[in-house]
C-alpha positions in Angstrom: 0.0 0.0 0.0 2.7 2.5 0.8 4.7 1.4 -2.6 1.3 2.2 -4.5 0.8 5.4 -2.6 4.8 6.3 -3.2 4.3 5.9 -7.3 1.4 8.0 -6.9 2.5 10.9 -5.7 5.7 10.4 -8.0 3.0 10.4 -11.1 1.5 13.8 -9.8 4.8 15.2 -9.5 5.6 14.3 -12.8 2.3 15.7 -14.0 3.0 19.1 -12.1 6.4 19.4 -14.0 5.1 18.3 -17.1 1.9 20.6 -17.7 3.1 24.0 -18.2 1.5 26.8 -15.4 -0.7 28.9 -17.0 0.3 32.1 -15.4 -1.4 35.8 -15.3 -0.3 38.2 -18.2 0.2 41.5 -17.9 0.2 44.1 -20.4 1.1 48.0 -20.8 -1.5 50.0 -23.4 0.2 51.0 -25.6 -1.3 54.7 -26.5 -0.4 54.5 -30.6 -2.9 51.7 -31.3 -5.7 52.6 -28.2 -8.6 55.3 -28.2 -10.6 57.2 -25.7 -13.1 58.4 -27.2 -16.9 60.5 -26.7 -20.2 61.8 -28.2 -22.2 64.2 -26.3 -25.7 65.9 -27.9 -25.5 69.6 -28.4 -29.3 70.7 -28.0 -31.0 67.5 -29.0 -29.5 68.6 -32.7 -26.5 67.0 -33.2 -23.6 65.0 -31.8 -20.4 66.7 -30.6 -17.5 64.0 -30.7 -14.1 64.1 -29.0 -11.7 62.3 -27.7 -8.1 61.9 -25.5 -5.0 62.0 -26.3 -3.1 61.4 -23.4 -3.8 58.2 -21.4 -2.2 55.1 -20.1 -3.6 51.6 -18.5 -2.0 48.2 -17.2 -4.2 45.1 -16.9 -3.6 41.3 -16.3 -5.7 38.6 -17.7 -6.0 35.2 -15.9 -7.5 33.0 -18.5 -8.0 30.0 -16.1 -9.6 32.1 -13.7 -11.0 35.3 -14.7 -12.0 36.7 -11.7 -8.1 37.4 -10.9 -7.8 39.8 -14.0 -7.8 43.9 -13.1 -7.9 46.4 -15.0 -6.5 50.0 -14.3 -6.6 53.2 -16.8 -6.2 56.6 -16.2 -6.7 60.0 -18.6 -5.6 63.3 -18.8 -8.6 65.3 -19.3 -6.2 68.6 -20.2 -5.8 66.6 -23.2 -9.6 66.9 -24.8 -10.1 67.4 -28.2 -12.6 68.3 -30.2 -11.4 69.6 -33.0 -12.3 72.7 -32.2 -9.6 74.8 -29.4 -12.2 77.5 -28.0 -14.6 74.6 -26.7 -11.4 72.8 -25.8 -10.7 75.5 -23.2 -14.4 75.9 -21.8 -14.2 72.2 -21.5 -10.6 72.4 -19.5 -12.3 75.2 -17.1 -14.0 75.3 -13.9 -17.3 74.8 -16.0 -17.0 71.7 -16.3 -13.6 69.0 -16.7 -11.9 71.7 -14.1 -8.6 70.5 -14.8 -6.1 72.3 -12.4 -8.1 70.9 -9.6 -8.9 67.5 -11.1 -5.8 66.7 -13.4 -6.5 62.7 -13.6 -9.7 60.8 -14.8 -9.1 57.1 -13.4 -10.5 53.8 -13.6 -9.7 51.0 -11.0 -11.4 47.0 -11.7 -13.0 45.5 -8.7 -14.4 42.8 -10.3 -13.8 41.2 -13.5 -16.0 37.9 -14.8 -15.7 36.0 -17.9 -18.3 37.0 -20.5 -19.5 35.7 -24.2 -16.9 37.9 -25.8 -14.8 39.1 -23.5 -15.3 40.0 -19.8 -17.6 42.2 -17.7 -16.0 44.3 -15.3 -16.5 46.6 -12.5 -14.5 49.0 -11.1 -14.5 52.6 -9.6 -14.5 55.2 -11.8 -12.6 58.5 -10.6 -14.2 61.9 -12.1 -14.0 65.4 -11.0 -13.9 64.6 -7.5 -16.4 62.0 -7.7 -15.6 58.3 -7.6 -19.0 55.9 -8.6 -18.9 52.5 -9.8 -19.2 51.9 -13.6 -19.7 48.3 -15.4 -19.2 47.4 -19.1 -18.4 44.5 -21.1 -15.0 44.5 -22.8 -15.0 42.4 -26.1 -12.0 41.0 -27.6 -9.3 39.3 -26.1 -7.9 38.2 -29.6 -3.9 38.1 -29.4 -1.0 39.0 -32.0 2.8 39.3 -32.3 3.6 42.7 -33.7 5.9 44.0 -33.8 8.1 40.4 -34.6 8.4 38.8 -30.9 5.8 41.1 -29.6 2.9 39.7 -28.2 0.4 41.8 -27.7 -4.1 41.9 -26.9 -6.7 44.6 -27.6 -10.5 44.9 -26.1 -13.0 47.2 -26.9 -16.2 48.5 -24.8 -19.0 51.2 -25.3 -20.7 52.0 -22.0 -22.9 55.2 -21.2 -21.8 57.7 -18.0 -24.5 60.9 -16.7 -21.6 63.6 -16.5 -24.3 65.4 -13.4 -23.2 62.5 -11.6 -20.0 63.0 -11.4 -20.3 66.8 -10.4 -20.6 68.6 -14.1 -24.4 69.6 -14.2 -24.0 72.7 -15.9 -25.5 73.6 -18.9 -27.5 69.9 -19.4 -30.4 72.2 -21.0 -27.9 73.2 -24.1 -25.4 70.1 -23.3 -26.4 66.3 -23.3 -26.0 64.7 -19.8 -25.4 61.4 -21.1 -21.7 60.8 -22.3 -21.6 58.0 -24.9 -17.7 56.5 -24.0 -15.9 54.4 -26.3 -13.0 52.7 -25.3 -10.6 50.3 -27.8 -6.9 49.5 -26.5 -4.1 47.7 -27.5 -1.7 46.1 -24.4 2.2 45.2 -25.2 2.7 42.1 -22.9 5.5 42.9 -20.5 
């Protein structure tokens, strides 16, 4: 009985040593092939669009367990664009972004569960002084090596935030309170 339980364990060791550990990946965005991007109604006529330019993110993906993934971003808001530099600044002022007192726009997971395409997360979301939970589904999760020995993975998510609750009410009779966010990054495997 001992002999049998001896070339047991000796076979599970073996196993152990023979099937590679799947371990957590982590990955740096990498700002030339990832958007932050917006649509906001001006007076229930049109859409305004704009976007970030300056941003950066780290996340780790645990395939065999997806709950121990996390996902972290944060933006600049001094870097809006909207192709046009007089709303630019109104956006940077007091009136609404206020971006002397709040130079970061942050997002931190708290949960992260496997979804149909990709996975559903939960984090905080850090605005203007406000911090409120926010959940969306990020698609993707396809992988490639570019450049040559590379490896890299890119998600994608549209979700929906009401700017009032995070502080910037003004104006939402001339200015949309919903904020339509779209969100597509590349991560460079470290």
């Amino acid at each position: 009985m001992v002999g049998r339980n001896l070339k047991v364990l000796a076979g599970v060791a073996v196993l152990m040593v023979a099937v590679p550990f799947l371990a957590a990946e982590e990955y740096n965005v990498d700002p030339a092939h990832s958007s932050v991007t917006f649509q906001i109604s001006h007076m229930g006529l049109s859409w305004v669009h704009g976007r970030f330019n300056t941003y950066s993110g780290t996340f780790t993906i645990e395939s065999s367990d997806p709950a121990k993934s996390s996902f972290a971003f944060e933006i600049k808001p001094e870097s809006v664009d909207t192709a046009n530099s007089k709303r630019d600044e109104h956006l940077k002022s007091p009136d609404f972004f206020n971006v002397k007192q709040f130079p970061v726009v942050s997002f931190k997971s708290t949960s992260v569960k496997a979804a149909a395409k990709g996975f559903e997360v939960t984090g905080d979301l850090s605005f203007h002084g406000v911090v409120k939970p926010v959940t969306f589904t990020l698609e993707g999760g396809r992988t490639a090596e570019f450049p040559k020995g590379v490896q890299r993975t890119g998600y994608s998510a549209m979700f929906t935030v009401k700017r009032s609750d995070f502080g910037m009410g003004k104006m939402t009779d001339a200015i949309g309170d919903d904020v339509y966010v779209a969100i597509s990054f590349e991560g460079v495997k470290k």
